[in-house]
VEXMI-847327 format. One record per residue: residue in three letters; chain; x, y, z of N, C-alpha, C in turn. Coordinates in steps of 0.1 Angstrom, whole numbers, plus 5000, padded with zeros to 4 digits. Example, Ala and Ser with C-alpha at 12.3 -4.5 7.8 and 13.67 -1.06 7.14 Angstrom:
REM residues 2
+------+-----+------+------+------+-------+-------+-------+------+------+------+
! type ! mol ! n.c1 ! n.c2 ! n.c3 ! ca.c1 ! ca.c2 ! ca.c3 ! c.c1 ! c.c2 ! c.c3 !
+------+-----+------+------+------+-------+-------+-------+------+------+------+
!  ala !   A ! 5132 ! 4943 ! 5078 !  5123 !  4955 !  5078 ! 5132 ! 4967 ! 5078 !
!  ser !   A ! 5128 ! 4978 ! 5071 !  5137 !  4989 !  5071 ! 5129 ! 5000 ! 5079 !
+------+-----+------+------+------+-------+-------+-------+------+------+------+
This chain:
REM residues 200
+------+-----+------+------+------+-------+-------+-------+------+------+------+
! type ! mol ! n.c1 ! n.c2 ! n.c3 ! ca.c1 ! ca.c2 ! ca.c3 ! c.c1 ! c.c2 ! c.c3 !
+------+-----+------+------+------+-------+-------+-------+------+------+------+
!  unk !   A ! 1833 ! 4167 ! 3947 !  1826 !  4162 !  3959 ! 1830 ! 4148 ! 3964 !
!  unk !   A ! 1827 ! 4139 ! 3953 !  1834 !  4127 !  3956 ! 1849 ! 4129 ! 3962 !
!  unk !   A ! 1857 ! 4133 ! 3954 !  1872 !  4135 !  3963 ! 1875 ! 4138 ! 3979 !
!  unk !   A ! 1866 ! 4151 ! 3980 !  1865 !  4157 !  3993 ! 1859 ! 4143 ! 4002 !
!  unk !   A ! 1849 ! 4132 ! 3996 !  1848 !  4124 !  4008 ! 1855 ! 4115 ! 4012 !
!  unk !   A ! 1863 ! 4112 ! 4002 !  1871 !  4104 !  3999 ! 1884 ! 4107 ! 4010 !
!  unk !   A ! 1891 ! 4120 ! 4007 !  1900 !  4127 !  4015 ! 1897 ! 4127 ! 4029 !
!  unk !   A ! 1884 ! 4132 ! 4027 !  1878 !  4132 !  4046 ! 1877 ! 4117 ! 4051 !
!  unk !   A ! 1877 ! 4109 ! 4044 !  1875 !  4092 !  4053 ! 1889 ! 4090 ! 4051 !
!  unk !   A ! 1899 ! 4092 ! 4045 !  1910 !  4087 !  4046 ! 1917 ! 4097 ! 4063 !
!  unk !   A ! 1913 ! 4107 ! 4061 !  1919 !  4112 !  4071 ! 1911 ! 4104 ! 4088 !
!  unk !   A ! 1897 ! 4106 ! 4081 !  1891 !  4101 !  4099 ! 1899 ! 4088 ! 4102 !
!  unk !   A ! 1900 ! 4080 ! 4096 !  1905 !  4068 !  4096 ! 1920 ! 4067 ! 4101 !
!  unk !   A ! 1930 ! 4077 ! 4093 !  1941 !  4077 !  4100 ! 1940 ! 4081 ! 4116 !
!  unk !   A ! 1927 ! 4092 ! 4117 !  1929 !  4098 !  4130 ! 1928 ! 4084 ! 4142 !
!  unk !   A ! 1914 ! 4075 ! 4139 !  1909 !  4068 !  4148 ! 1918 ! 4057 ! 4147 !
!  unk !   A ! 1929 ! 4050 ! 4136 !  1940 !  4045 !  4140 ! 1949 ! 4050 ! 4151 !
!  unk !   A ! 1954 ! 4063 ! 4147 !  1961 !  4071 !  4152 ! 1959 ! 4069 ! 4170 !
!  unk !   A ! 1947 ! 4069 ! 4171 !  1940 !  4070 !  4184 ! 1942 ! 4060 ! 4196 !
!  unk !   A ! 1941 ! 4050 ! 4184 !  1944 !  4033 !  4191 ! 1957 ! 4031 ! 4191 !
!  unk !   A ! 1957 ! 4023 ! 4202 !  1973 !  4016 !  4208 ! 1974 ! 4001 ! 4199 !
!  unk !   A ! 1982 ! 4000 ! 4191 !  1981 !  3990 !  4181 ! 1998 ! 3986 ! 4183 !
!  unk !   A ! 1998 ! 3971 ! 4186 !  2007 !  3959 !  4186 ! 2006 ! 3949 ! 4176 !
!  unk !   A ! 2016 ! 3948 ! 4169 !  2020 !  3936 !  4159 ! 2024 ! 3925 ! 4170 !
!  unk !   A ! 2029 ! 3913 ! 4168 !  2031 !  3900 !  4174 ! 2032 ! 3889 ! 4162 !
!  unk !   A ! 2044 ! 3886 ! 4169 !  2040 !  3869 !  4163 ! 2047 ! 3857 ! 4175 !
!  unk !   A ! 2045 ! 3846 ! 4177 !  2042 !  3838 !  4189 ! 2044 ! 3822 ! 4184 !
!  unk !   A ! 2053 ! 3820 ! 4189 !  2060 !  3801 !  4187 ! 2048 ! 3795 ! 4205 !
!  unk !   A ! 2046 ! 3784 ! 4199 !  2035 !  3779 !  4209 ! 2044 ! 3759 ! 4209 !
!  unk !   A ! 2041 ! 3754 ! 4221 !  2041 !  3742 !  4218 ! 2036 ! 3732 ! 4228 !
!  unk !   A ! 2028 ! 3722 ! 4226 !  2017 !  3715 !  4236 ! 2013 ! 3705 ! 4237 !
!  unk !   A ! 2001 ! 3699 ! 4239 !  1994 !  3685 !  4239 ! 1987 ! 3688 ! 4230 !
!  unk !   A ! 1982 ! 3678 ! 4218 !  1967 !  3682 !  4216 ! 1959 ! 3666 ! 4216 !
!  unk !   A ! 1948 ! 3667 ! 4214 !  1937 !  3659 !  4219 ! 1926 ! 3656 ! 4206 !
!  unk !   A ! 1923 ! 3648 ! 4200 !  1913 !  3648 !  4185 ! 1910 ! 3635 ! 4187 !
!  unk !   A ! 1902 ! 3630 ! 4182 !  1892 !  3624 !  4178 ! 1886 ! 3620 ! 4162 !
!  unk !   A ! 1893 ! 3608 ! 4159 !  1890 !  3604 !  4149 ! 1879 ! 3595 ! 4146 !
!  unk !   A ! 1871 ! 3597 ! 4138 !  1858 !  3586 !  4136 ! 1854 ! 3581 ! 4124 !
!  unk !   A ! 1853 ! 3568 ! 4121 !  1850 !  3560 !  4111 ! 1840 ! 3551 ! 4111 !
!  unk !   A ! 1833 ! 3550 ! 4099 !  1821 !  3546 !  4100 ! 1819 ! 3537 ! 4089 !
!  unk !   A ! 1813 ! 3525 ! 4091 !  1814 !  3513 !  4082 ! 1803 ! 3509 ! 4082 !
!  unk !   A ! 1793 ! 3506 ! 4073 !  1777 !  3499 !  4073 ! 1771 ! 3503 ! 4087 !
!  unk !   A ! 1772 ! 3497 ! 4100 !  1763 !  3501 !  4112 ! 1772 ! 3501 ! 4123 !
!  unk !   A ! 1790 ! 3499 ! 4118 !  1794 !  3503 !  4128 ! 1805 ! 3514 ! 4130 !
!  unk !   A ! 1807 ! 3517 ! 4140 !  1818 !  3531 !  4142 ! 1826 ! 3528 ! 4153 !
!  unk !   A ! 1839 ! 3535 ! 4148 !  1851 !  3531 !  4153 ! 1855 ! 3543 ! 4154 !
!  unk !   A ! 1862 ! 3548 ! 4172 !  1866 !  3561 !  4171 ! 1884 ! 3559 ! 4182 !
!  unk !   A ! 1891 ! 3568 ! 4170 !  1905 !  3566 !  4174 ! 1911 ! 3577 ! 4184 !
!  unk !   A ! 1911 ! 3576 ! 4195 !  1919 !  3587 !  4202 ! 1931 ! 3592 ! 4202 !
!  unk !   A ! 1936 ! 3604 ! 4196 !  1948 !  3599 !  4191 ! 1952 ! 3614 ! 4197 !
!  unk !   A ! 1965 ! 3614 ! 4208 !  1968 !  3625 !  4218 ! 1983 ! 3622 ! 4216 !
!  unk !   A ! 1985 ! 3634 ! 4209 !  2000 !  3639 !  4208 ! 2008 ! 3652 ! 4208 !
!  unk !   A ! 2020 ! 3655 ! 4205 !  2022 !  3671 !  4205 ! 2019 ! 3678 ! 4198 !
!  unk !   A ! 2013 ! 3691 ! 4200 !  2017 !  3702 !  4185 ! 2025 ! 3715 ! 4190 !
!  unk !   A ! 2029 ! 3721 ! 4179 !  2038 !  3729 !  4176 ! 2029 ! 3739 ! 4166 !
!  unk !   A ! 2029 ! 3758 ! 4168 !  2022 !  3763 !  4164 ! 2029 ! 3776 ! 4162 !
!  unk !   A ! 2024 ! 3786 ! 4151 !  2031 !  3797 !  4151 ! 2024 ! 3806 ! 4149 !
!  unk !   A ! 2023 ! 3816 ! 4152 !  2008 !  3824 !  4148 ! 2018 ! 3844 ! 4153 !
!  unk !   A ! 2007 ! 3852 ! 4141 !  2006 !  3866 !  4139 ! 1997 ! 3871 ! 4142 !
!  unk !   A ! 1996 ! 3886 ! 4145 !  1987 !  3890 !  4148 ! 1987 ! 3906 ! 4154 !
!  unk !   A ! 1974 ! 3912 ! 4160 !  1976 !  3926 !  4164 ! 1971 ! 3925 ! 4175 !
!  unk !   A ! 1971 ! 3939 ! 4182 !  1969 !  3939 !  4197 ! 1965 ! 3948 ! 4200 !
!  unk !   A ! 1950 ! 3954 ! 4199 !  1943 !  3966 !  4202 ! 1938 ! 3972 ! 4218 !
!  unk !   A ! 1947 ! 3982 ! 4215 !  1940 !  3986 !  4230 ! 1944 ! 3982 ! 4241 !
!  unk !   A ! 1954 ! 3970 ! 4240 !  1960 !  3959 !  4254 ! 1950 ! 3949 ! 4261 !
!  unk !   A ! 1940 ! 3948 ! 4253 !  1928 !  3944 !  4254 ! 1921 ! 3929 ! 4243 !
!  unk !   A ! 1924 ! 3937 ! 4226 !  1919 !  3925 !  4215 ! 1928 ! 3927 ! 4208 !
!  unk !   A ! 1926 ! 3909 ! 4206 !  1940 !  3905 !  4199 ! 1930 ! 3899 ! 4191 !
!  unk !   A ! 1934 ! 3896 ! 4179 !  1933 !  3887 !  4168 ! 1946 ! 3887 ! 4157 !
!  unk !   A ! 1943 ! 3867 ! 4162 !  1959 !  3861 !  4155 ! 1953 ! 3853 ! 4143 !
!  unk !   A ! 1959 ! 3847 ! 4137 !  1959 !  3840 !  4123 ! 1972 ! 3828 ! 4128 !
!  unk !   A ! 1966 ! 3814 ! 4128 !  1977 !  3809 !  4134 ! 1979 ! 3792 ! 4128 !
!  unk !   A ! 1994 ! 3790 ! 4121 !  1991 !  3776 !  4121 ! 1998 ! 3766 ! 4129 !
!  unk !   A ! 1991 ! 3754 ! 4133 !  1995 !  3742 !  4141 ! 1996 ! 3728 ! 4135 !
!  unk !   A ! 2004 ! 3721 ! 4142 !  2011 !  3714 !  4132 ! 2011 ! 3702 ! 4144 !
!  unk !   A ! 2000 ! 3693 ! 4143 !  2000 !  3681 !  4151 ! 2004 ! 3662 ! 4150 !
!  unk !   A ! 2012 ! 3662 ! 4160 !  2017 !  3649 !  4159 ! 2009 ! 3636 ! 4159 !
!  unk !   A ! 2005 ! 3635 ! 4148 !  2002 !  3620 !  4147 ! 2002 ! 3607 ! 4147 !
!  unk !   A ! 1996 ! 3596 ! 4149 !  2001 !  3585 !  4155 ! 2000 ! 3575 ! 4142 !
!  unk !   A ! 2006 ! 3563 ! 4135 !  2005 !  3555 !  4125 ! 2011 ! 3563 ! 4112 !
!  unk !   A ! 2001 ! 3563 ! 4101 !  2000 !  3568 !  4089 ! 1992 ! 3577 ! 4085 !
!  unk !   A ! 1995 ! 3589 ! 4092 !  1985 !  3596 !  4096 ! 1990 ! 3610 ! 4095 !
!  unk !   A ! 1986 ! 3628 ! 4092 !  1993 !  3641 !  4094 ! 1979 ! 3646 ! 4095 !
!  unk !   A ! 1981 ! 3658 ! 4102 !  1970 !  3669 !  4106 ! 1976 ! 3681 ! 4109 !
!  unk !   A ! 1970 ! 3688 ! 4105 !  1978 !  3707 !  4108 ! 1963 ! 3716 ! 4106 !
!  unk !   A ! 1963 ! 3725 ! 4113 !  1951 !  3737 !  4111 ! 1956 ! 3749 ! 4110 !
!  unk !   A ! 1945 ! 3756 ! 4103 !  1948 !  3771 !  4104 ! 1934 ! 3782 ! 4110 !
!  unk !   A ! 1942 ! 3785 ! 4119 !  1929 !  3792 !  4127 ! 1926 ! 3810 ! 4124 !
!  unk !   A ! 1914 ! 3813 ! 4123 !  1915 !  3827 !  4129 ! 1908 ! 3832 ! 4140 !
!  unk !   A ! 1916 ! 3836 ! 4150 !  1911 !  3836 !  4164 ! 1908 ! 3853 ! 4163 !
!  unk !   A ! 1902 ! 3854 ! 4180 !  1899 !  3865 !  4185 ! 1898 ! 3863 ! 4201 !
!  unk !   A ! 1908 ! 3869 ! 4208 !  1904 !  3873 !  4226 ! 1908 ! 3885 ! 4228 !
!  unk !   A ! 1895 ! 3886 ! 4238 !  1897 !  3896 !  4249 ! 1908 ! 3897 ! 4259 !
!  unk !   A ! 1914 ! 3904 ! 4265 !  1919 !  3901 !  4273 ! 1920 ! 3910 ! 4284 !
!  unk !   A ! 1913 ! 3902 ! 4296 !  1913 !  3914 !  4308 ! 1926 ! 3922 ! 4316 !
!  unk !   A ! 1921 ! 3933 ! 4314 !  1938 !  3937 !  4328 ! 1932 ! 3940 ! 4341 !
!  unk !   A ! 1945 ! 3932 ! 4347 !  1938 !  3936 !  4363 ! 1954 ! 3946 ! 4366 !
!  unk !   A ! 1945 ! 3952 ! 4378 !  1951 !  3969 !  4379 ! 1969 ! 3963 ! 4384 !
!  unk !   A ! 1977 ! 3971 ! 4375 !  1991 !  3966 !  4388 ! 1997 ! 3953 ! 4389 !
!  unk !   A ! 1992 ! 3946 ! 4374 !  1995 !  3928 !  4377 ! 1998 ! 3930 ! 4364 !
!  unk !   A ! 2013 ! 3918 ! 4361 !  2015 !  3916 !  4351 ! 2005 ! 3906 ! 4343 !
!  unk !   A ! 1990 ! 3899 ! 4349 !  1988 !  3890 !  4344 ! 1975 ! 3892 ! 4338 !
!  unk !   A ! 1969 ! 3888 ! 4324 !  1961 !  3892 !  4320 ! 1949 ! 3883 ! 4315 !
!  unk !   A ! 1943 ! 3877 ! 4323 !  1933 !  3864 !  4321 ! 1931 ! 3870 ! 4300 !
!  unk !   A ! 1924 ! 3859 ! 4295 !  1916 !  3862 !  4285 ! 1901 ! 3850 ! 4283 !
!  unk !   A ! 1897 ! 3853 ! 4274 !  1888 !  3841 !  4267 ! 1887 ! 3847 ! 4252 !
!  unk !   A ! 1883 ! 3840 ! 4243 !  1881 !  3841 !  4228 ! 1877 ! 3832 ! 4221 !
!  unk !   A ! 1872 ! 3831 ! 4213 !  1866 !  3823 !  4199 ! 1875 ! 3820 ! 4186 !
!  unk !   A ! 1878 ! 3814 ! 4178 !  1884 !  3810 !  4166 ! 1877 ! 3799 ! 4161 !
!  unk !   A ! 1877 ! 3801 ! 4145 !  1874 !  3798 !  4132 ! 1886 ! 3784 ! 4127 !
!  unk !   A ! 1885 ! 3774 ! 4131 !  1895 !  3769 !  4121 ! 1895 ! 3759 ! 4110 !
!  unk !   A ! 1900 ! 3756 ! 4104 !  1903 !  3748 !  4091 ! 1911 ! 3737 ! 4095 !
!  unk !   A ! 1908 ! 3725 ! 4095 !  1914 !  3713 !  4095 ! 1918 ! 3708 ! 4084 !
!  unk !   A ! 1930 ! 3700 ! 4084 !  1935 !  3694 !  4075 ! 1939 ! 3681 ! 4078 !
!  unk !   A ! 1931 ! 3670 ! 4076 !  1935 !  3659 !  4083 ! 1936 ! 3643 ! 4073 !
!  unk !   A ! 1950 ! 3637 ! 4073 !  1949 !  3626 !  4060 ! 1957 ! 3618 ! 4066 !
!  unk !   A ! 1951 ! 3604 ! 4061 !  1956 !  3589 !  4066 ! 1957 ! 3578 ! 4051 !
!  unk !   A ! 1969 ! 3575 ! 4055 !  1973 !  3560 !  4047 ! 1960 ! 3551 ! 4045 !
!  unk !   A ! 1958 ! 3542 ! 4036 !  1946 !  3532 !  4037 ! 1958 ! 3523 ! 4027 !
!  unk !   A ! 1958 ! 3510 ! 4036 !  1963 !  3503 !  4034 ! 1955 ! 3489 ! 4030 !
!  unk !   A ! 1956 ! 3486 ! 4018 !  1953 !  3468 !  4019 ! 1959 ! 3462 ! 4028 !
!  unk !   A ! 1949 ! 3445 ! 4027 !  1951 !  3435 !  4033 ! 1947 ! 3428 ! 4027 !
!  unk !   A ! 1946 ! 3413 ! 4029 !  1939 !  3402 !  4022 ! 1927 ! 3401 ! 4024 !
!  unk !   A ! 1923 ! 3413 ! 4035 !  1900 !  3405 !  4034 ! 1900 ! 3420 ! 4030 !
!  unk !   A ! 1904 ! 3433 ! 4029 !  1901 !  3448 !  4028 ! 1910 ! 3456 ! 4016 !
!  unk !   A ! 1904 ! 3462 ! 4006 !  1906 !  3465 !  3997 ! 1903 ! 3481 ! 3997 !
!  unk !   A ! 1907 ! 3487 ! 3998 !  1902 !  3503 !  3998 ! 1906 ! 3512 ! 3980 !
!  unk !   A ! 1892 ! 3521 ! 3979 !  1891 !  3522 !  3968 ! 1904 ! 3536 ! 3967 !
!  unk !   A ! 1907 ! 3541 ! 3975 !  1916 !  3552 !  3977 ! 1930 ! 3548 ! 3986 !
!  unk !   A ! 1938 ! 3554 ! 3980 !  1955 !  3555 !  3988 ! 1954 ! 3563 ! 4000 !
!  unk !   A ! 1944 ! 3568 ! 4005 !  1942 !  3576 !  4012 ! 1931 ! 3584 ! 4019 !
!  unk !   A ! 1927 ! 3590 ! 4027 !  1915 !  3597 !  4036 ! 1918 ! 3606 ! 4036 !
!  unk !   A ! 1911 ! 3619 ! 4029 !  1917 !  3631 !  4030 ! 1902 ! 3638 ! 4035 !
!  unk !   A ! 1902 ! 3646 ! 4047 !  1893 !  3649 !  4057 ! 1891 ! 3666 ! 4059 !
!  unk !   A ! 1887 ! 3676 ! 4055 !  1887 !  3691 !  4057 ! 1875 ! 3691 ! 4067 !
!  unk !   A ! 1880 ! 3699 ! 4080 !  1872 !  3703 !  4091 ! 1868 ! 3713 ! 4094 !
!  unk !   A ! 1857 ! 3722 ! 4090 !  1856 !  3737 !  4101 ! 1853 ! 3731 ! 4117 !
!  unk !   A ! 1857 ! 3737 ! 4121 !  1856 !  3738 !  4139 ! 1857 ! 3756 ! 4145 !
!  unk !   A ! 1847 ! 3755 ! 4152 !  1845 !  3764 !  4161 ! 1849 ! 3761 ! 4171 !
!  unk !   A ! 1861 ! 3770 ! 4178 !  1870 !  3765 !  4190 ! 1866 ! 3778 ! 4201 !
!  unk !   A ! 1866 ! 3774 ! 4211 !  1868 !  3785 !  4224 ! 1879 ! 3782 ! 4230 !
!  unk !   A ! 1880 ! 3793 ! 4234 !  1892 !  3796 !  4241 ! 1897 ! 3806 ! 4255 !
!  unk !   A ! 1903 ! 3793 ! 4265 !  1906 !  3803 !  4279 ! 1923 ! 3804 ! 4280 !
!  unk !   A ! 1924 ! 3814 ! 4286 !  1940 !  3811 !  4292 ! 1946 ! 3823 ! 4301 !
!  unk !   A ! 1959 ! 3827 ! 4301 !  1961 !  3836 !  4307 ! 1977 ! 3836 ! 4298 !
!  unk !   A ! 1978 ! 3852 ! 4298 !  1988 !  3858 !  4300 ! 2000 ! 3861 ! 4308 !
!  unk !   A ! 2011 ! 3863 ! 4306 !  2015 !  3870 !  4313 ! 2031 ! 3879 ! 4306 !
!  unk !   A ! 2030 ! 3891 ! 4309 !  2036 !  3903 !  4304 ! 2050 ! 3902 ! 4308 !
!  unk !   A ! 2061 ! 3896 ! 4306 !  2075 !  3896 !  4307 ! 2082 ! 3911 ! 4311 !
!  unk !   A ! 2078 ! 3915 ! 4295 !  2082 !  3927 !  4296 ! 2074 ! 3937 ! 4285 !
!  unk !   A ! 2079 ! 3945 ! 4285 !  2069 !  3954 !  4273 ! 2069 ! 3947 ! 4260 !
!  unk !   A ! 2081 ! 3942 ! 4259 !  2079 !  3931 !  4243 ! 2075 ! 3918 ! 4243 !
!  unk !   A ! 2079 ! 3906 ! 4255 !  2077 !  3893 !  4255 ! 2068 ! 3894 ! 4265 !
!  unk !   A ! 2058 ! 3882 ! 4257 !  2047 !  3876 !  4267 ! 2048 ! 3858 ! 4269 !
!  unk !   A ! 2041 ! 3860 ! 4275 !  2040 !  3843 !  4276 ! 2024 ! 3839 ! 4276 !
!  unk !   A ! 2022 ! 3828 ! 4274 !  2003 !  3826 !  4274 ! 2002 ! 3815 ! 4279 !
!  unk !   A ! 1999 ! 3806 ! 4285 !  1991 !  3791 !  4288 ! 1974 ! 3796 ! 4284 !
!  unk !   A ! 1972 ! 3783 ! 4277 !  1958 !  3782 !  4270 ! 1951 ! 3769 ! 4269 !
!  unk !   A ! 1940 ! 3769 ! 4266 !  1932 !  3756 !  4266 ! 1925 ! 3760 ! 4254 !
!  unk !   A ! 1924 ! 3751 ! 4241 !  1916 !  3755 !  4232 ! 1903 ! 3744 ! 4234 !
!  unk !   A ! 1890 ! 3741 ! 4230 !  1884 !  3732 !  4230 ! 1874 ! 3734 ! 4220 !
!  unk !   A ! 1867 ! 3722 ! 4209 !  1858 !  3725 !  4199 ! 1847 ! 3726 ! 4207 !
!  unk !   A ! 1838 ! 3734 ! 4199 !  1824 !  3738 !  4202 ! 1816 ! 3734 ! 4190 !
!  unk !   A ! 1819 ! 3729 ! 4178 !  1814 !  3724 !  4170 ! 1824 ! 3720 ! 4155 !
!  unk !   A ! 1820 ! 3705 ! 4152 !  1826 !  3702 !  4139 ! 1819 ! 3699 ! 4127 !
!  unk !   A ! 1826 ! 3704 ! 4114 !  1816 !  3700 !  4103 ! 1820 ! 3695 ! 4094 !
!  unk !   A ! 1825 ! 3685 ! 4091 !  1835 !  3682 !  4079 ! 1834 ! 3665 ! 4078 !
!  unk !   A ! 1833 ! 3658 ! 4064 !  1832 !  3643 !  4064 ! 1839 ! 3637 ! 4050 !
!  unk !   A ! 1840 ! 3629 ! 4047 !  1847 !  3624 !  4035 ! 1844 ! 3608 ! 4031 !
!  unk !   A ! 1841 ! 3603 ! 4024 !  1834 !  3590 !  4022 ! 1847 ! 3582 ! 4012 !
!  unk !   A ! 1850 ! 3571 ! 4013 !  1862 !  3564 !  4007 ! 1853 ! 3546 ! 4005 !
!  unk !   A ! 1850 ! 3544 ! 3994 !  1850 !  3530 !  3993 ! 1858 ! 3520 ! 3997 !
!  unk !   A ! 1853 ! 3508 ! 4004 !  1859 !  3494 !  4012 ! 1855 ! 3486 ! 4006 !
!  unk !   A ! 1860 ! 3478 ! 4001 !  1859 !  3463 !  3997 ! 1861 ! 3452 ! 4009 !
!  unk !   A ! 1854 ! 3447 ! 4019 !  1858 !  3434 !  4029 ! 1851 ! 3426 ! 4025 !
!  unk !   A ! 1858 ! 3415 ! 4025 !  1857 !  3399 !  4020 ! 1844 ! 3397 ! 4008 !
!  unk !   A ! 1847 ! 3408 ! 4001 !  1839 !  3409 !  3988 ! 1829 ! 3415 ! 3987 !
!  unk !   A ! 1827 ! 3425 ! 3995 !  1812 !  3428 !  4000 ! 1817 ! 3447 ! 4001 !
!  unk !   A ! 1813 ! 3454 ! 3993 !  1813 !  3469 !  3992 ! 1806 ! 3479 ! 3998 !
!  unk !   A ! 1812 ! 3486 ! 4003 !  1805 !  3495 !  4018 ! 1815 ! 3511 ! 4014 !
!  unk !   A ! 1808 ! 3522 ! 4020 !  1810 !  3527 !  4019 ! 1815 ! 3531 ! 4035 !
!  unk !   A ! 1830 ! 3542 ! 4037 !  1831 !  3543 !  4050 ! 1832 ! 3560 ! 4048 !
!  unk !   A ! 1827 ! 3566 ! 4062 !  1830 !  3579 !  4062 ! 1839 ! 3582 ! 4075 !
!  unk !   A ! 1850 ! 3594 ! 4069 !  1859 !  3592 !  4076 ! 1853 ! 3609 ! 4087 !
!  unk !   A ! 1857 ! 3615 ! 4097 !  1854 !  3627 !  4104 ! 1863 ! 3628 ! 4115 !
!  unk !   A ! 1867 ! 3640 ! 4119 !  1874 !  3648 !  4128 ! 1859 ! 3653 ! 4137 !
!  unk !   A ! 1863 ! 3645 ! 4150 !  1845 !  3646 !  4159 ! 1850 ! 3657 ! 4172 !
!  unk !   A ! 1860 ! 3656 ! 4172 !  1869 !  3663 !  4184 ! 1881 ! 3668 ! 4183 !
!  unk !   A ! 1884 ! 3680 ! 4191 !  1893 !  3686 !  4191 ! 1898 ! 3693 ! 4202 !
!  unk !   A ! 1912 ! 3693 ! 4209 !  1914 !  3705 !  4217 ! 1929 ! 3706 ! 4216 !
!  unk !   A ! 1937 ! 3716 ! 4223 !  1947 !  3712 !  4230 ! 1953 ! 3725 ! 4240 !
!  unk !   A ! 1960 ! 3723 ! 4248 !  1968 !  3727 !  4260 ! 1983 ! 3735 ! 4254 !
!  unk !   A ! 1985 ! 3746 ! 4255 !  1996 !  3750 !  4250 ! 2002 ! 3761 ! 4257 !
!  unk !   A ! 2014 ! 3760 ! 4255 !  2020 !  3770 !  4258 ! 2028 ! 3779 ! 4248 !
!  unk !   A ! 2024 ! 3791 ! 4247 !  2031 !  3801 !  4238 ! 2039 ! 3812 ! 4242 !
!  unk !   A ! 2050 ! 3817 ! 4232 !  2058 !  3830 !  4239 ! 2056 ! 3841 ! 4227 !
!  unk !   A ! 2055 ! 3851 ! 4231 !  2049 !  3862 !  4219 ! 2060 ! 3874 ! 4221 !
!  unk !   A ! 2063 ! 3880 ! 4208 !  2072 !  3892 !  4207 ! 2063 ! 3902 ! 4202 !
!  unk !   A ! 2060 ! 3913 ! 4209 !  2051 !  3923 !  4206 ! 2066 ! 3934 ! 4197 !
!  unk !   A ! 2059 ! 3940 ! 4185 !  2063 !  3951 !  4179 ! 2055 ! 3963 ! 4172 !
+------+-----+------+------+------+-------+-------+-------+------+------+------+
């Protein structure tokens, strides 16, 4: 009995793959991005705006010509002594309009930040760590549009932007003899991109 259900879900399952229009992809992207660094020292806070390129590569499937969900990492230019890269896992819809190569979307993604800075002495500042090392979840939305080249190449312009951050990291300060703790956080996030995707 067991076997027979077993047999029978392996088959439904081929059938309702079978059924669906299913695209592989993977997609080189490259853009602006936009973050927001924040530090916090006894009562005061200091926030760094720090807007530079990224470069991104991401995989993924293509159900129905309709939902995609990619798995994608980005790899952001930072300013000083400083690296950040994320790994996202997205999801969009994407509308078709009748007769047009062009396919508006919107979608949601999950990502993981990875964000770390030099800490450097001085003669009044003493830091208990070589370093700030910062893990972010962020909840990103996401608009853009498509557009269909050909049956295999796409192209996308996109706007990603956070909808929530959660992530902090605390590093001991020594200034002018007096010990504080500082917490480091990724408060913001977006960026503007452009991608090209090879459907197979």
């Amino acid at each position: 009995m067991k076997k027979s259900l077993v047999i029978a879900g392996m088959i439904f399952s081929a059938t309702i793959l079978n059924a669906m229009n299913i695209d592989y992809f993977v997609a080189l992207g490259a853009g602006q991005g936009y973050e927001t660094i924040e530090v916090k020292v006894a009562n005061v806070t200091v926030e760094t705006k720090d807007d530079g390129g990224v470069l991104s590569v991401g995989a993924g499937v293509i159900v129905d010509d309709s939902h995609r969900v990619s798995l994608e990492y980005t790899q952001y230019s930072t300013s000083g002594d400083s690296s950040m890269y994320s790994i996202g896992l997205g999801y969009d819809y994407r509308i078709t309009l009748k007769d047009m190569p062009i396919k508006p979307f919107i979608g949601l993604s999950y990502v993981l930040v990875k964000y770390s800075e030099d800490l450097n002495d001085d003669a009044t500042v003493t830091w208990d760590k070589s370093s700030a090392d910062v893990d972010t979840n962020v909840l990103m939305a996401r608009i853009g549009v498509d557009y269909e080249i050909n049956e295999s190449f796409y192209a996308s312009l996109l706007y990603d932007i956070s909808l929530t951050t959660s992530g902090t990291t605390d590093v001991g300060v020594n200034i002018n003899g007096t010990n504080y703790v500082s917490s480091v956080e990724v408060t913001d996030l977006s960026k503007l991109e452009l991608l090209v995707g090879y459907k197979f």
